[in-house]
LOKEGU-149511 format. One record per residue (C-alpha): x, y, z. Coordinates in steps of 0.25 Angstrom, whole numbers, plus 5000, padded with zeros to 4 digits. Example, Ala and Ser with C-alpha at 12.3 -4.5 7.8 and 13.67 -1.06 7.14 Angstrom:
2
504949825031
505549965029
END
This chain:
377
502149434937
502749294941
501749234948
501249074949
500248984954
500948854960
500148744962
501048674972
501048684985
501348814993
502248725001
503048674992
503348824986
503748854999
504648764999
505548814988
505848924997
507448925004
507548875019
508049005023
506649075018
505648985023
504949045037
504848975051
503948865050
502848865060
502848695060
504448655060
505848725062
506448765050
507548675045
509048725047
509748765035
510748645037
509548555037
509048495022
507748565020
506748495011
505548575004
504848535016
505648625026
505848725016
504448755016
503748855025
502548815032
501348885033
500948815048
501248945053
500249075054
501249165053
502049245043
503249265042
504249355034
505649355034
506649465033
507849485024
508549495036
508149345039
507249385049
505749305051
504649375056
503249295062
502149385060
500849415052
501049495038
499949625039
500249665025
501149705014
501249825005
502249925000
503349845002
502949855017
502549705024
501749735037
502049615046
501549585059
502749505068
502349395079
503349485087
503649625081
502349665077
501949745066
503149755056
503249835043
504449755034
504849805022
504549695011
505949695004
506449655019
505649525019
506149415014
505149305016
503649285020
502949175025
501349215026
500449105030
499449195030
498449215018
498749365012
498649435001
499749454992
499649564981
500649564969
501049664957
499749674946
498749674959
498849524959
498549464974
498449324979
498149294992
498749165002
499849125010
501049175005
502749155005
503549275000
505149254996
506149344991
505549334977
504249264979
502849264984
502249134985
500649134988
499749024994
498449064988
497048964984
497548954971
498948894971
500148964976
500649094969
502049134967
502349274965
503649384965
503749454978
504249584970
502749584964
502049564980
501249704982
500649694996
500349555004
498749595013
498649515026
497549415022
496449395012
495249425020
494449575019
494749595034
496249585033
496449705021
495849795034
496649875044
496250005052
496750105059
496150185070
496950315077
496550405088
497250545092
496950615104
497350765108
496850825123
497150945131
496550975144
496951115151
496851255147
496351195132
495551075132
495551015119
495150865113
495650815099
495450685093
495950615082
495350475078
495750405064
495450265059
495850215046
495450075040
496150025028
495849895017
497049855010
496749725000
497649674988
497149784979
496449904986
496750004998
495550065005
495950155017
494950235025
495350345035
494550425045
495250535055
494250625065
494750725072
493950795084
494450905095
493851015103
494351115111
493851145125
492551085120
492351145106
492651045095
493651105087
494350985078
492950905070
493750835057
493450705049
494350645039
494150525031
494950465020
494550365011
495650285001
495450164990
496650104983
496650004972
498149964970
498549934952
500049904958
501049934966
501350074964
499850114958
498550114965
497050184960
496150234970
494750224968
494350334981
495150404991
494750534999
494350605011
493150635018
493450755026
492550845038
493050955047
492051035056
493151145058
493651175043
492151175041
492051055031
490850955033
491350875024
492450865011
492550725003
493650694993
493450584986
494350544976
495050434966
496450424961
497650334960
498850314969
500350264965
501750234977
502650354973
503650254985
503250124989
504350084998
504249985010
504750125018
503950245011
502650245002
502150374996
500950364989
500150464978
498650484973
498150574965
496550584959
495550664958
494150674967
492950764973
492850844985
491450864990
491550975004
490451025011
490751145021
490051135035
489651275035
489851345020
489251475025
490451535024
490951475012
491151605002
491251524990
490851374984
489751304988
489451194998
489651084998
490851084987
491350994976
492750974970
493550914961
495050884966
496350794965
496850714975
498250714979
498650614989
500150564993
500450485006
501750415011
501950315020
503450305028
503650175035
504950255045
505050115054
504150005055
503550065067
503450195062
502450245049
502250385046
501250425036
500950565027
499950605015
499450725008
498150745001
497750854994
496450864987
496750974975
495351014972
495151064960
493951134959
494051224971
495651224975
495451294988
494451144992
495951074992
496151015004
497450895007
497650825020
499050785024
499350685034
500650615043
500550505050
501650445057
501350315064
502050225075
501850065079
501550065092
500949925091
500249835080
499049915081
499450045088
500150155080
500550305086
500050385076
500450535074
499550585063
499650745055
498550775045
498250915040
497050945031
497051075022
496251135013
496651245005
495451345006
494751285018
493151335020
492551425029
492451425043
491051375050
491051495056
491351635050
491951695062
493051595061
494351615055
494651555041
494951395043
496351335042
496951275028
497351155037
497151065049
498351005055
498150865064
499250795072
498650675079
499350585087
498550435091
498450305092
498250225080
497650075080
497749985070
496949875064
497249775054
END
């Protein structure tokens, strides 16, 4: 990897840069390109507070960088908003602000920054840094623990009044921390209804995830799973923990579709295992993990989401249980998102009903909610 400390100043760096890529400058008027520009002009100054990127299209855009990773910068504009740019569009970038910078070998530096076609050059405490932009993993807004954190928080609601009165909810929130090397994504979806009174609907889900990345395409992960309850299929509580690794079948700026594969332990405990005809209660399994998810960026606006798991357990095959899931988001603001969310849970040989007059329970549960999502960080 071509990388270098400089012991000169940042300034003067800059100034090595052409007319034609240096940003606005926050204290003077750029110089025209009749005008004899000395390294003194040349240079970009840092007065100002804001980033700024520039398109191949020659266009500069004022704003505040969010992030960067698969090829994908997140951009906040002074004027458009939130902004999703494909990275091969950019052509420049000048970040006053002090970000992280990840590189190829899990090498990260961390300061302000000025990235070329070919180059990116870091103000860090220890002298300034050079390094090739084809080498540049992800860039993470700032360097303090708060700024690695976002979350996210939906709500769905369903009502009908009239000859059926009937009330389902849907609440969802999701917080994510994202650092130079490591991912840990936590997710929690309740869904409550009742039917003229009597609670029908009673389901908890939460998924757990932790990534430690060894490069661009490969990633271990320590823990992932779900912990899962469901008053109506009759299961008081299932865990799945389990361990594996992960690699990007397609890492595009447009399309990522990721795999992980592993192997884990499946504790379940039945509400009521009176009627259970075989096994005892509560249960342990062995099984392997198969999980695939894809992320389609359709307009910079629009995002939809999808992912399988499937949980094939070994030691009792009819305990295999997957959850599948769509989600198809739309920008309404910075914060706000219109979310329409599927999710169907199966299992392949579900237990017995709580009550033995009932009929046999379903293989799956199908959800389609439609809410609000905010978003933080």
């Amino acid at each position: 990897m071509s990388r270098f400390t400089h012991s000169v100043p940042f300034a003067a760096l800059l100034a090595f840069t052409s007319l034609d890529a240096a940003p606005p400058r926050a204290a003077a008027q750029a110089p025209s390109m009749d005008e004899q520009a000395s390294p003194e002009a040349l240079a970009p100054e840092f007065g100002d507070t804001f980033d700024w990127v520039k398109l191949v299209s020659g266009e500069w855009i004022k704003g505040n960088i969010d992030r960067m990773r698969n090829d994908k910068l997140e951009f906040d504009s002074e004027k458009l908003d939130a902004l999703k740019i494909d990275f091969g569009d950019v052509a420049l970038v000048h970040s006053p602000q002090v970000n992280t910078y990840v590189f190829d070998d899990l090498v990260s530096v961390t300061g302000r920054a000025v990235i070329t076609e070919d180059t990116v050059i870091v103000e860090t405490d220890e002298g300034t840094k050079t390094f090739s932009r084809d080498e540049l993993e992800s860039i993470i807004e700032g360097e303090r623990e708060r700024d690695w954190w976002s979350m996210k928080l939906r709500f769905g609601l369903t009502l009908n009044r009239g000859n059926t009165n009937q009330l389902t909810y849907d609440l969802m929130f999701n917080t994510r921390r994202e650092d130079r090397h490591t991912l840990l994504d936590l997710n929690y979806n309740a869904t409550f209804g009742q039917t003229s009174g009597t609670q029908n609907v009673n389901r908890h889900l939460g998924e757990f995830l932790f990534n430690v990345f060894l490069g661009s395409r490969w990633w271990v992960t320590p823990a992932f799973g779900q912990l899962f309850s469901d008053r109506f299929q009759n299961i008081k509580f299932r865990a799945t923990p389990a361990a594996g690794a992960g690699l990007h079948i397609i890492d595009s700026s447009k399309v990522e579709w990721n795999f992980v594969m592993g192997i884990g332990y499946q504790y379940l405990n039945y509400k009521d295992a009176s009627q259970l005809t075989s096994g005892t209660n509560p249960q342990n399994d062995g099984f392997i993990p198969l999980f695939t998810y894809a992320h389609f960026d359709i307009t910079g606006d629009i995002e939809l989401t999808l992912s399988w798991l499937t949980n094939v357990v070994f030691t009792k095959i009819g305990n295999t249980n997957s959850t599948g899931k769509a989600d198809l988001s739309v920008e309404l603001t910075k914060v706000i998102d219109l979310d329409i969310a599927f999710t169907y849970l199966r299992t392949e040989r579900p237990g017995p009903p709580r009550d033995p007059t009932a009929p046999p329970l379903e293989h799956g549960d199908y959800i389609l909610v439609v809410g609000i999502t905010l978003e933080l960080g």
